[in-house]
C-alpha atoms as a printed R data frame, in Angstrom:
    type eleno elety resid chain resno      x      y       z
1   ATOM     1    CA   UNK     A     1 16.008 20.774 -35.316
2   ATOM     2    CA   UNK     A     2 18.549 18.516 -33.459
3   ATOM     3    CA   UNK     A     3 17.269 15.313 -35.959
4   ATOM     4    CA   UNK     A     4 16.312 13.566 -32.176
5   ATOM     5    CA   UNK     A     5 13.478 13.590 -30.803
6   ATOM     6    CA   UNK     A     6 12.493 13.122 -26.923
7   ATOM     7    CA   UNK     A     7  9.597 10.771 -27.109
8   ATOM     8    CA   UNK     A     8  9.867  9.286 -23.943
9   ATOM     9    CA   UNK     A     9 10.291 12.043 -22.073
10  ATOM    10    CA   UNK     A    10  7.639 13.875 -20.137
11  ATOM    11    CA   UNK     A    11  8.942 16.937 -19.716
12  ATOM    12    CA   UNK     A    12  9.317 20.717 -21.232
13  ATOM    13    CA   UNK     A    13 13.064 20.906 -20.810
14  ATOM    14    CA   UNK     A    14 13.088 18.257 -23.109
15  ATOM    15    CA   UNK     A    15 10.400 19.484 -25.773
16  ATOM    16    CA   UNK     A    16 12.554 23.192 -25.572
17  ATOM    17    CA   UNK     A    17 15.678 21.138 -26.775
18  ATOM    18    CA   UNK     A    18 13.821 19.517 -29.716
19  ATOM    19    CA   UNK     A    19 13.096 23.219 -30.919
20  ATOM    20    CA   UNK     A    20 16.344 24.865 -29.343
21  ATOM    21    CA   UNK     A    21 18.912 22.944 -28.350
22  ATOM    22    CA   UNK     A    22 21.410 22.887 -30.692
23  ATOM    23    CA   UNK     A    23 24.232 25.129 -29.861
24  ATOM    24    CA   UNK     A    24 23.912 27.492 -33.283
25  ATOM    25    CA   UNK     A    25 20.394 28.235 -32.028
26  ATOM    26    CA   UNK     A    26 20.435 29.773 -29.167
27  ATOM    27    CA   UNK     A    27 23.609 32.347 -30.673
28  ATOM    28    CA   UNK     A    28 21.096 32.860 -33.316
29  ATOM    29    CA   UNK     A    29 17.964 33.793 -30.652
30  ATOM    30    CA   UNK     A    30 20.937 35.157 -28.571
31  ATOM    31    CA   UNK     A    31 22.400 38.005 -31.344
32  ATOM    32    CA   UNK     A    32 18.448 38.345 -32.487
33  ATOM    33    CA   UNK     A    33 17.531 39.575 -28.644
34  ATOM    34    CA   UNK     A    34 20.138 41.167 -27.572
35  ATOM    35    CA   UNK     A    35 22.292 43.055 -30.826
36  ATOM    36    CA   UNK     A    36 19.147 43.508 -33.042
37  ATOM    37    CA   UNK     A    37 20.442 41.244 -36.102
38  ATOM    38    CA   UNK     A    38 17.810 40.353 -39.016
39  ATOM    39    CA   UNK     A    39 18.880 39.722 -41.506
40  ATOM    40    CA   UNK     A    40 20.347 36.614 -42.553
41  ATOM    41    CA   UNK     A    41 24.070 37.837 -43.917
42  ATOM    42    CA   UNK     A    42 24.653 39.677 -40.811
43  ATOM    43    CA   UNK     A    43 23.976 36.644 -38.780
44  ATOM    44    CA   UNK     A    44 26.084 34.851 -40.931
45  ATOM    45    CA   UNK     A    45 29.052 37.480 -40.585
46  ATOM    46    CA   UNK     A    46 28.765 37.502 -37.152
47  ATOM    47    CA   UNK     A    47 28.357 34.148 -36.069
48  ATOM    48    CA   UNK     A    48 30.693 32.499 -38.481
49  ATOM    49    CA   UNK     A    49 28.321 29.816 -39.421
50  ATOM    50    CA   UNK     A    50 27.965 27.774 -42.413
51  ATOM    51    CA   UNK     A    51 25.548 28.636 -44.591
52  ATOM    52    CA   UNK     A    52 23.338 25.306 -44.596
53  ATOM    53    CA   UNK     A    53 23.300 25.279 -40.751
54  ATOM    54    CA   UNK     A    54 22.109 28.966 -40.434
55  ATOM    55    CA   UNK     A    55 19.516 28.109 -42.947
56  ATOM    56    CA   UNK     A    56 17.923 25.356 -41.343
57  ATOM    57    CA   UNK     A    57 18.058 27.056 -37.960
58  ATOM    58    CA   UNK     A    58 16.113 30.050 -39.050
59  ATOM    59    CA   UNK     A    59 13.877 27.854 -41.300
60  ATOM    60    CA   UNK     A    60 12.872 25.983 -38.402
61  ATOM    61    CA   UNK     A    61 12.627 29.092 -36.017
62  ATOM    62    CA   UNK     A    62 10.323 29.947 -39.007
63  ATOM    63    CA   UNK     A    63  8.350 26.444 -38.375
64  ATOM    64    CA   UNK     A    64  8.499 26.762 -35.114
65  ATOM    65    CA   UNK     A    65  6.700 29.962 -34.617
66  ATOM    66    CA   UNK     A    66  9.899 31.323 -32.734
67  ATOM    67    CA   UNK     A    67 10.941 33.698 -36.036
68  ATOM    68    CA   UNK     A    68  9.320 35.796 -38.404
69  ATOM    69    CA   UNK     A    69 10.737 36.036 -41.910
70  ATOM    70    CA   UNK     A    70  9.573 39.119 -43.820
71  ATOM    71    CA   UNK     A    71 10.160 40.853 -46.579
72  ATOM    72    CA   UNK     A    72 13.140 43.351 -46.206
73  ATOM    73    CA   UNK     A    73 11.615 45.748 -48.107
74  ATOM    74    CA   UNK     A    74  9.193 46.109 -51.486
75  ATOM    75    CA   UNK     A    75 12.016 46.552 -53.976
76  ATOM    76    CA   UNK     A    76 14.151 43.842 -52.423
77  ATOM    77    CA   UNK     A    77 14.282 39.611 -52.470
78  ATOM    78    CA   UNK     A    78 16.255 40.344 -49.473
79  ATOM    79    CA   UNK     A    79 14.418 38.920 -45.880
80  ATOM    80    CA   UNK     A    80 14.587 39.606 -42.427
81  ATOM    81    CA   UNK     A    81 14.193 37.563 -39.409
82  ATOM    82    CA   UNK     A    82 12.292 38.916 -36.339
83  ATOM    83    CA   UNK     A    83 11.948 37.429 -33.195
84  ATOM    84    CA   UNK     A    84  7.776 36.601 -32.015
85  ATOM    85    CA   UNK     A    85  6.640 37.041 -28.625
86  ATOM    86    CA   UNK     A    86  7.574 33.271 -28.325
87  ATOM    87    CA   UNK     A    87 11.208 33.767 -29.157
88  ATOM    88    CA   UNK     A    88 11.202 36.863 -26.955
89  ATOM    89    CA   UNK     A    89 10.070 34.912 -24.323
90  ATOM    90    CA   UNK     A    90 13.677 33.018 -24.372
91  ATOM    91    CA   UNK     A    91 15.434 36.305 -22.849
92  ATOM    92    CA   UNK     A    92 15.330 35.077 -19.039
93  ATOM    93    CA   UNK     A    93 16.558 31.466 -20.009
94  ATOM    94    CA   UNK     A    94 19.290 33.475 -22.235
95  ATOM    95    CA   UNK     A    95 20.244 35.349 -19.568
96  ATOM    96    CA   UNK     A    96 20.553 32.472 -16.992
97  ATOM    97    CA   UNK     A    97 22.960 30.341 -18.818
98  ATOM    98    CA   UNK     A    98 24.853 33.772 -19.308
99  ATOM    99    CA   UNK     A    99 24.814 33.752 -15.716
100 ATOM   100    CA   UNK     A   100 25.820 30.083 -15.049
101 ATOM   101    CA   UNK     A   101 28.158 30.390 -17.993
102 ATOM   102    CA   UNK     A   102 29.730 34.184 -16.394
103 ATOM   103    CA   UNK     A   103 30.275 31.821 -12.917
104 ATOM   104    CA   UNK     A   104 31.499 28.563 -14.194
105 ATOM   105    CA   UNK     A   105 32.587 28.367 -17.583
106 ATOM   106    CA   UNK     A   106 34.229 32.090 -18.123
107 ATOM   107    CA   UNK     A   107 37.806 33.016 -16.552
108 ATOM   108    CA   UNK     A   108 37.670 36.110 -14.914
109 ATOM   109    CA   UNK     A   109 35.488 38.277 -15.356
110 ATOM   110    CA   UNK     A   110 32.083 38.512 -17.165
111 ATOM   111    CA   UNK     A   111 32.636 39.445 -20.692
112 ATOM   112    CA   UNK     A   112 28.809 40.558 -21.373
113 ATOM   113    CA   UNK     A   113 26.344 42.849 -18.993
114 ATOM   114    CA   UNK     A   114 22.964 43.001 -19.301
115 ATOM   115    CA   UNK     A   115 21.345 46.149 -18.230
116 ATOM   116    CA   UNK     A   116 17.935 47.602 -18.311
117 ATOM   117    CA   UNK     A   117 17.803 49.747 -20.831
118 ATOM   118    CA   UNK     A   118 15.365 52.675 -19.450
119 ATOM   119    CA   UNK     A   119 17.563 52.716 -16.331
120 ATOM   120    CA   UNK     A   120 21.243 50.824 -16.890
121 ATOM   121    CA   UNK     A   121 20.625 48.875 -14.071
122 ATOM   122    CA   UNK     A   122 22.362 45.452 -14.459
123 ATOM   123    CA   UNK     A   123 19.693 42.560 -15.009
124 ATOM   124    CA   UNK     A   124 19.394 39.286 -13.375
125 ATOM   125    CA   UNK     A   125 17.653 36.087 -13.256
126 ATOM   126    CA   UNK     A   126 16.781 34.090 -10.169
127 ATOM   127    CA   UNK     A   127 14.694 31.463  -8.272
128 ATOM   128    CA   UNK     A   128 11.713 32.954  -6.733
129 ATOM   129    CA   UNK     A   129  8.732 31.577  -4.454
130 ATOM   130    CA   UNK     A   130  5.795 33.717  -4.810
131 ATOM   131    CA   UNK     A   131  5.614 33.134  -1.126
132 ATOM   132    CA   UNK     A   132  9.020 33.457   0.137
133 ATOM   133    CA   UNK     A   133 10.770 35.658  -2.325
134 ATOM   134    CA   UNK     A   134 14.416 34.649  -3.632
135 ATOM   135    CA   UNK     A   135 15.195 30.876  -3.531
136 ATOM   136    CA   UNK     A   136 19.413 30.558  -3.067
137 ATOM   137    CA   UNK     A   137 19.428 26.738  -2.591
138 ATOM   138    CA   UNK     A   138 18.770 25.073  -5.430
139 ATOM   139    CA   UNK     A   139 17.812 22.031  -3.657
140 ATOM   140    CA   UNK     A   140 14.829 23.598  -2.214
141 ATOM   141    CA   UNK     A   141 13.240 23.302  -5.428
142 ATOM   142    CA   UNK     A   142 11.652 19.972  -5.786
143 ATOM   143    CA   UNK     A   143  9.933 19.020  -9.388
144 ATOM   144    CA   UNK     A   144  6.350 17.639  -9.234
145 ATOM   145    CA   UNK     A   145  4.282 16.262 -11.919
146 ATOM   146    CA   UNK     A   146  2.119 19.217 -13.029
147 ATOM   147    CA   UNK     A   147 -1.613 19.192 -14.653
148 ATOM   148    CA   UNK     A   148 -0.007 18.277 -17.728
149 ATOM   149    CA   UNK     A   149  1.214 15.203 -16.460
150 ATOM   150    CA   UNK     A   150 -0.533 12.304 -18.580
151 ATOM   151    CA   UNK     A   151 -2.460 10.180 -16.187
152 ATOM   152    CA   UNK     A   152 -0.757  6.799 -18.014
153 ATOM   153    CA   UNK     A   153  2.966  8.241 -16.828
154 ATOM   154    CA   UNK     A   154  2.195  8.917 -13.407
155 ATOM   155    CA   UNK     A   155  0.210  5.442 -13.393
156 ATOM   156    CA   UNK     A   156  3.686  3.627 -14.262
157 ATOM   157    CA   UNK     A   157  5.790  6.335 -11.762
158 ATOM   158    CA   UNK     A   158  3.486  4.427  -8.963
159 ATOM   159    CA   UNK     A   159  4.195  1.409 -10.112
160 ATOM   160    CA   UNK     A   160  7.660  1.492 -10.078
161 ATOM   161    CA   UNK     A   161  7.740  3.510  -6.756
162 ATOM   162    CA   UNK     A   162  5.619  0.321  -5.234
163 ATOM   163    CA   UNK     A   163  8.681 -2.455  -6.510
């Protein structure tokens, strides 16, 4: 989707960026969680995007497994797009940049709340240690290499720690 790929990189932040990094996509995914849009003109109309751009997005959603595209109904040529449990899944990492963005990038105050919709209670997104609970230093949080880890990277992460 962004025409670059992350080949040297080990690392899911960078394989999420291959698939949703551009800035168009994650209005898309955003307007698709959170306001219910489907269909393709209504993104359009709200977003403001050009037509080629919006079309390769949600083609690639489509690729991607993140969207659905189905038939609007029998008697139309008209198409919807609907979010799969793996574009759903996107909500908390929507949420925290709308919380990053809400304290760093937005004067005043925030213009969008998220609230739980059986109760109206606002919603959130934090660090949290299954042991400890809440996490409000940052650098507490140290990245390891995981199982996923091929054996050849962490080979050449030894090496160069050695030099």
């Amino acid at each position: 989707m962004l025409g670059k790929t992350y080949d040297s990189e080990v690392c899911s932040i960078a394989r999420a960026l291959e698939v949703i990094g551009e800035r168009w996509s994650l209005l898309i995914v955003r307007d698709a969680l959170f306001a219910g849009v489907t269909r393709y003109n209504d993104f359009q109309r709200r977003l403001g995007i050009a037509t080629n751009i919006l079309k390769a997005r949600l083609d690639g959603f489509v690729a991607a497994g993140i969207m659905e595209r189905r038939r609007h109904s029998d008697e139309s040529e008209l198409y919807e797009y609907r979010l799969t449990d793996k574009g759903r899944a996107l909500a908390p990492a929507l949420v925290a940049l709308t919380e990053w963005g809400d304290r760093w990038a937005t004067p005043g105050e925030p213009p969008i709340l998220y609230r739980h919709a059986t109760c109206g209670t606002g919603i959130t997104h934090q660090l949290v240690c299954a042991t400890c609970g809440p996490v409000s230093d940052p650098s507490e949080v140290q990245a390891q290499p995981g199982p996923g880890m091929p054996a050849e990277v962490l080979a050449k992460k030894r090496g160069q720690a050695a030099d």
